[in-house]
C-alpha positions in Angstrom: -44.2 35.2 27.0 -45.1 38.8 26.9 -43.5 41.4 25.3 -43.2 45.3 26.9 -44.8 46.9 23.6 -47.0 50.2 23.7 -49.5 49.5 21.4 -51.3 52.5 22.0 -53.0 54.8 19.4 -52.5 58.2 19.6 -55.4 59.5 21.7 -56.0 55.8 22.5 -57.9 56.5 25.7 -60.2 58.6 23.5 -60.5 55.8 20.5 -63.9 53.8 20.5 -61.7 51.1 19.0 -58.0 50.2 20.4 -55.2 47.9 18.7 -54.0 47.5 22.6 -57.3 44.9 23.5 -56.6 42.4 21.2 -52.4 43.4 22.2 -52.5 40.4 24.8 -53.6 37.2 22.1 -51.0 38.6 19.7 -47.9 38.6 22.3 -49.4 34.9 23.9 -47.1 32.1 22.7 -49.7 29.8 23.0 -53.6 31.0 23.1 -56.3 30.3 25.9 -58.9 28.8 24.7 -60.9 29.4 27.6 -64.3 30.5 25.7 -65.8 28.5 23.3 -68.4 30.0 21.3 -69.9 27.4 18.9 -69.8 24.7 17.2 -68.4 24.9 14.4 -66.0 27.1 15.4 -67.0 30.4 13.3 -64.9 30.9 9.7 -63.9 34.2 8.2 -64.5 34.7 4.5 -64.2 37.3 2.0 -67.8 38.8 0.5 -66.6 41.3 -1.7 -62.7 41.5 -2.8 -60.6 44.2 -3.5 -60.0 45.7 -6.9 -57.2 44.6 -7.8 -55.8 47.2 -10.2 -58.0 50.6 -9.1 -55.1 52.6 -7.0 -51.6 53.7 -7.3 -49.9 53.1 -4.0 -48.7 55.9 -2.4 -45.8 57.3 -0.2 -46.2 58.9 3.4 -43.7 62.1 1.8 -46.2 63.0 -1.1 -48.6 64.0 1.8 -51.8 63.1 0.3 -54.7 60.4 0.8 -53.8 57.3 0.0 -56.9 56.3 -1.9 -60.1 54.2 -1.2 -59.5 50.5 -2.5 -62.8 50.1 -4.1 -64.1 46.4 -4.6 -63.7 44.3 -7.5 -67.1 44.3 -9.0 -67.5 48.4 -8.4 -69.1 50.3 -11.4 -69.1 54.1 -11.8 -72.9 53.9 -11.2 -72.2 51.7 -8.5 -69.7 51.5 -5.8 -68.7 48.3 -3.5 -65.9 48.3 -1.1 -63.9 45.0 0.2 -66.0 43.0 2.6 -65.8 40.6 4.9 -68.1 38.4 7.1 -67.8 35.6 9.9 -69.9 32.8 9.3 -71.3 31.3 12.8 -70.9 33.9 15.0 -73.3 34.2 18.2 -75.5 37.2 18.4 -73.7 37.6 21.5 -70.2 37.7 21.1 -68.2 40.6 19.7 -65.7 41.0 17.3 -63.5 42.8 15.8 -60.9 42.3 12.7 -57.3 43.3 12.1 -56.2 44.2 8.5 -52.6 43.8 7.0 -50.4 43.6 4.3 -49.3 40.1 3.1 -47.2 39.3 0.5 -48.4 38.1 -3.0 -46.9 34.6 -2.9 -47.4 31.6 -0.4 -46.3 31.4 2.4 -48.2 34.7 3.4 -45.3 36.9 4.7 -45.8 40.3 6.1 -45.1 42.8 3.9 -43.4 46.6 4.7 -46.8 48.3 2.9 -49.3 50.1 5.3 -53.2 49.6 5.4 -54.1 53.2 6.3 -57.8 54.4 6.4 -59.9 56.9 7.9 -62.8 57.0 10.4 -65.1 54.6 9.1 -69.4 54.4 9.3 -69.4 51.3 11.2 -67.8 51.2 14.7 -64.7 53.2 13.2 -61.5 52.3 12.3 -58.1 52.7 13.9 -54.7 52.6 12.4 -51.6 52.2 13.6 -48.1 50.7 12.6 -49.5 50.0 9.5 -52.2 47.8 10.5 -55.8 48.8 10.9 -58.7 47.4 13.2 -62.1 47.9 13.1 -65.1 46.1 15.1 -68.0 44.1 13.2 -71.6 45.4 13.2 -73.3 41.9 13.4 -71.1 39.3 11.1 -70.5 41.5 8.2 -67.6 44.0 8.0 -67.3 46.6 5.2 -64.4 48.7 4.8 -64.9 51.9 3.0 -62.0 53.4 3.7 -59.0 51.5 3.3 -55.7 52.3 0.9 -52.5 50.8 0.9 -49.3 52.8 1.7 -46.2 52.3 0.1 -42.8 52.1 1.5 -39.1 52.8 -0.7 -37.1 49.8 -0.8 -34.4 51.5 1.8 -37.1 51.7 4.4 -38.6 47.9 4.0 -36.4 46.5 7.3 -37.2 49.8 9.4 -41.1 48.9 8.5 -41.2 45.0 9.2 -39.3 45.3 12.5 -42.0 48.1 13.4 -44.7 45.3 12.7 -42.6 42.7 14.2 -42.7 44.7 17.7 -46.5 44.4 17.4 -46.4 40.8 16.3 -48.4 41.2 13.1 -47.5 37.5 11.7 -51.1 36.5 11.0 -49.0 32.5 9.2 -46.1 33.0 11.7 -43.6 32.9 8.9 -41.4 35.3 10.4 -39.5 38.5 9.4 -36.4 36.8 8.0 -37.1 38.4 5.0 -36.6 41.7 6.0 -32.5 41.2 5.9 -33.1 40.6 2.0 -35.5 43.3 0.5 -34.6 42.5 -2.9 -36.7 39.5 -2.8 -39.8 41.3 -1.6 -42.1 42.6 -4.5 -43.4 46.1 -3.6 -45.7 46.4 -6.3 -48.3 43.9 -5.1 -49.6 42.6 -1.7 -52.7 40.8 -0.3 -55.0 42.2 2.6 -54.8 40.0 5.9 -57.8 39.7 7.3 -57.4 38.3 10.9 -60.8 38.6 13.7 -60.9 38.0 17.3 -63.7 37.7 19.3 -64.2 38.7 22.8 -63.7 36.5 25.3 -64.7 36.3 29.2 -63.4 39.7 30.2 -65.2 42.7 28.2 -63.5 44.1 26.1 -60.3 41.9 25.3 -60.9 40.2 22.2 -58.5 37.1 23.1 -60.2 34.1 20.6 -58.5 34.3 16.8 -59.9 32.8 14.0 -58.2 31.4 11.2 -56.8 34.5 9.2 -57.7 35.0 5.1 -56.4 36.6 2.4 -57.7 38.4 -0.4 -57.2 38.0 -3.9 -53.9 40.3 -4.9 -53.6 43.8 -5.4 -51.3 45.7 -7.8 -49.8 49.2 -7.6 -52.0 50.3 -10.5 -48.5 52.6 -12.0 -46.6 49.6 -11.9 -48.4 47.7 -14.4 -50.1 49.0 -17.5 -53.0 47.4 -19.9 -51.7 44.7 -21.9 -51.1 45.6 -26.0 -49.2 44.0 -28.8 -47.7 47.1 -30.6 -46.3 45.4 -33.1 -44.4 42.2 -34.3 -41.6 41.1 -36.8 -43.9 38.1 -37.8 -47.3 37.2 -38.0 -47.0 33.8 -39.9 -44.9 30.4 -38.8 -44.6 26.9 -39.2 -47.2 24.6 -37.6 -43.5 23.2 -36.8 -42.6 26.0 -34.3 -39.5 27.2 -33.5 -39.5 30.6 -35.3 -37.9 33.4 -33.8 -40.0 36.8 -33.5 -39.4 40.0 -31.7 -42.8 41.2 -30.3 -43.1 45.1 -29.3 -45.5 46.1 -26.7 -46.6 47.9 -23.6 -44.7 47.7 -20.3 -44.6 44.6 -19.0 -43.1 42.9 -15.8 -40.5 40.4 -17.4 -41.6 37.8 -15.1 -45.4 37.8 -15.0 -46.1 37.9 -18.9 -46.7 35.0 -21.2 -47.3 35.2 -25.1 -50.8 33.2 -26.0 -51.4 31.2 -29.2 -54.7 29.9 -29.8 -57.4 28.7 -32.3 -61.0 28.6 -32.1 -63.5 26.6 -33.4 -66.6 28.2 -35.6 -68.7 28.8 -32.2 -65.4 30.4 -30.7 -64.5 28.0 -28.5 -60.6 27.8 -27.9 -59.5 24.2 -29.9 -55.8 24.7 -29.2 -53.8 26.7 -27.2 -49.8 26.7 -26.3 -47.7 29.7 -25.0 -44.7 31.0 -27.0 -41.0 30.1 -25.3 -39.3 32.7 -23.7 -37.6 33.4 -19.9 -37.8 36.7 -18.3 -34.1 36.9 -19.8 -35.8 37.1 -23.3 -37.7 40.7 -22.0 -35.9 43.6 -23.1 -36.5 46.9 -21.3 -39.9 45.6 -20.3 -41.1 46.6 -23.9 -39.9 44.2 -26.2 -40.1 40.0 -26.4 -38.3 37.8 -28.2 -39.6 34.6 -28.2 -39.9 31.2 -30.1 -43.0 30.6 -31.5 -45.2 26.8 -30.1 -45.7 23.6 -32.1 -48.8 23.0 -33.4 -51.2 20.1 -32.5 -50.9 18.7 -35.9 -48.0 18.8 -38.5 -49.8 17.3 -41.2 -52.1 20.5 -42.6 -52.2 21.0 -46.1 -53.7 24.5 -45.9 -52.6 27.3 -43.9 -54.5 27.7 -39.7 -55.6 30.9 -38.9 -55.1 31.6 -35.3 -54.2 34.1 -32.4 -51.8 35.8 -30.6 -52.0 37.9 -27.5 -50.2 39.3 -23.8 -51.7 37.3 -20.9 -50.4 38.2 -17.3 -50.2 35.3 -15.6 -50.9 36.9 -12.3 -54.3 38.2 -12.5 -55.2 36.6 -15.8 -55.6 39.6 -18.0 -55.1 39.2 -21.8 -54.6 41.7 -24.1 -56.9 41.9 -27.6 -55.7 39.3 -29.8 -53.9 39.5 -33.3 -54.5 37.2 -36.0 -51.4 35.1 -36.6 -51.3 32.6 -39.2 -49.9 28.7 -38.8 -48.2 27.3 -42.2 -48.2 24.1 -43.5 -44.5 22.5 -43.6 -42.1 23.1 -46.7 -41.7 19.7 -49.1 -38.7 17.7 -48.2 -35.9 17.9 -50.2 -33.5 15.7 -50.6 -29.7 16.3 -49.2 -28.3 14.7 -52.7 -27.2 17.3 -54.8 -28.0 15.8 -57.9 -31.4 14.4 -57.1 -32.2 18.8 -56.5 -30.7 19.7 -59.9 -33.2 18.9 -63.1 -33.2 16.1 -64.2 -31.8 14.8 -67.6 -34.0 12.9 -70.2 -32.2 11.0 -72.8 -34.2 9.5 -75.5 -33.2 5.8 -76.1 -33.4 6.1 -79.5 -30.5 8.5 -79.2 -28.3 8.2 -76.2 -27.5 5.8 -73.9 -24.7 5.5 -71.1 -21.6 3.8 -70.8 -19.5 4.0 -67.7 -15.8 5.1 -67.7 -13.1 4.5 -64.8 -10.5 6.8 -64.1 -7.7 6.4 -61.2 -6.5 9.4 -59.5 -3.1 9.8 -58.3 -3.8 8.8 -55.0 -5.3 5.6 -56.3 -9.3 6.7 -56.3 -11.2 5.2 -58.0 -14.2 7.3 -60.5 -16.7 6.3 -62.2 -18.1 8.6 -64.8 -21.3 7.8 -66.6 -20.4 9.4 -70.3 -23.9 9.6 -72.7 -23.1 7.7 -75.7 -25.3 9.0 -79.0 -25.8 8.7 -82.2 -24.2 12.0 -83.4 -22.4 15.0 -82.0 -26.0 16.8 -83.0 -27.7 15.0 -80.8 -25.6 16.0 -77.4 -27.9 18.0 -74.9 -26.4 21.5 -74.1 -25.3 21.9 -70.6 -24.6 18.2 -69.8 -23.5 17.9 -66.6 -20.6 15.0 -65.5 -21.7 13.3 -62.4 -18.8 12.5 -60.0 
């Protein structure tokens, strides 16, 4: 089934590099597999990943660059860019890859954000619909020039029916999604990597491989470094259960988790266990109240130093931990009253007790015990009558 789509690049007949030639295996129901290249069949995988916290995603209305995502193990003495390379690929065949925006969670949905980029070194790069394509010089692919656009929530259907018309679905999930933006998180996204490779007629890249994704990538003024500003508490009960308010930097309500742990003397972690909250529990993306964990063992006699700190589950970053300190548990006291008042020694050799019944009105029966001594003298001040 083929859809009437014009893929086209402005100044496409120009371009060294068209999103038109590989138009055909994107609109095809079902792919030809008329060329077979190798055996294995060749596998896409990512050599360097994306940063994932370097840029602040940007609007097409602010009118500037959207940014260079830099890769993840960049230095300031030292810059890498995301990577990718196709293992098993003949000297002889060509190919080229198509980069996207995914969405952060399984399964991989399209996402409204653009990949927008420049001319590139190698082969150049062309963008359209947010989607960018650029051909492979041998098996590895850098990408120096990539950002990620950003689209306002009021514009996320008008963008995914723009990349449904050019069939950007690298999982086939869909664009169901797009009738309920709300559930779409526009301040992260995964790059797509999807590569064809040119089949029997020259220039029509009609064999797909299997498409990746990289690691995810977070609007970098959505999310600020994890700190503990201050808390109400910074002892419990090895019990758990106490109640403490925790004051911090911005947080997302639900990608943050409260860490306790102890190490050992050589710093290994000997016990960990996270503090019980629900996103509910985050107030104004600042503050966390929370319940604090049972330890691993109630019966301590002396207090356990441990720690506290911010770890967001998403990318795993922690903030710098606090000292927090475990308590051993309270003696148990007894529910009698009179077993928690002080007790009341009587010498033998001058009291003793005797037991008196008296019978209420309603017929109750009480028995008081009544010290019985040798002389008034002898009479402890402050006796108390047990009922």
């Amino acid at each position: 089934m083929m859809m009437d789509v014009d893929m086209q690049l402005v100044g496409c007949d120009e371009a060294e590099l068209r999103i038109c030639d590989v138009l055909e295996v994107l609109q095809e129901e079902e792919v030809a597999e008329a060329l077979v290249v190798s055996t294995p069949k060749p596998i896409v995988r990512i050599v360097e990943q994306p940063a994932p916290r370097a840029l602040r995603f940007r609007y097409a209305c602010e009118g500037r660059s959207a940014g260079s995502l830099p890769g993840v193990h960049s230095t300031p003495g030292a810059r890498t860019v995301p990577e990718i390379e196709v293992l098993g690929l003949p000297d002889n065949i060509r190919a080229v890859a198509l980069v996207s925006c995914v969405t952060r969670d399984a399964p991989y949905r399209p996402h409204p954000h653009a990949v927008v980029g420049g001319r590139g070194e190698l082969g150049g790069v062309a963008c359209h619909g947010g989607v960018c394509m650029a051909a492979l010089n041998g098996s590895r692919l850098p990408l120096p020039h990539l950002g990620v656009q950003c689209v306002k929530r009021r514009d996320v259907e008008i963008a995914l029916r723009e990349r449904e018309k050019l069939r950007i679905d690298p999982f086939q999930t869909g664009f169901d999604h797009r009738k309920n933006p709300s559930v779409i998180d526009l301040n992260s996204v995964r790059l797509c990597f999807q590569v064809f490779l040119e089949g029997e007629i020259k220039g029509k890249y009609t064999v797909p491989l299997d498409p990746v994704v990289s690691d995810p990538i977070y609007d970098k003024k959505a999310t600020s470094e994890l700190l503990i500003c201050k808390m109400s508490d910074c002892s419990a009960s090895v019990a758990g259960g106490r109640e403490i308010i925790l004051l911090c930097e911005k947080v997302a309500k639900d990608d943050i988790e409260v860490r306790f742990f102890e190490q050992d003397v050589e710093g290994n972690v000997c016990w960990e266990a996270a503090g019980d909250f629900t996103p509910a529990h985050v107030h104004r993306q600042v503050a966390i109240c929370l319940r604090t964990p049972r330890y691993c063992r109630l019966d301590v006699s002396v207090p356990v130093s441990a720690f506290v700190q911010l770890r967001r589950p998403s990318d795993g970053a922690c903030s710098v931990p606090l000292p927090f300190e475990l308590t051993p548990l309270a003696p148990v006291r007894s529910s009698l009253p009179w077993l928690r008042r002080p007790s009341l020694v009587l010498s033998s050799s001058t009291a003793s007790t005797s037991s008196v019944t008296e019978t209420t009105s309603n017929g109750t029966s009480l028995c008081t015990l009544v010290p019985v001594v040798s002389s008034p003298t002898d009479i402890p001040s402050g006796l108390l009558t047990v009922h």
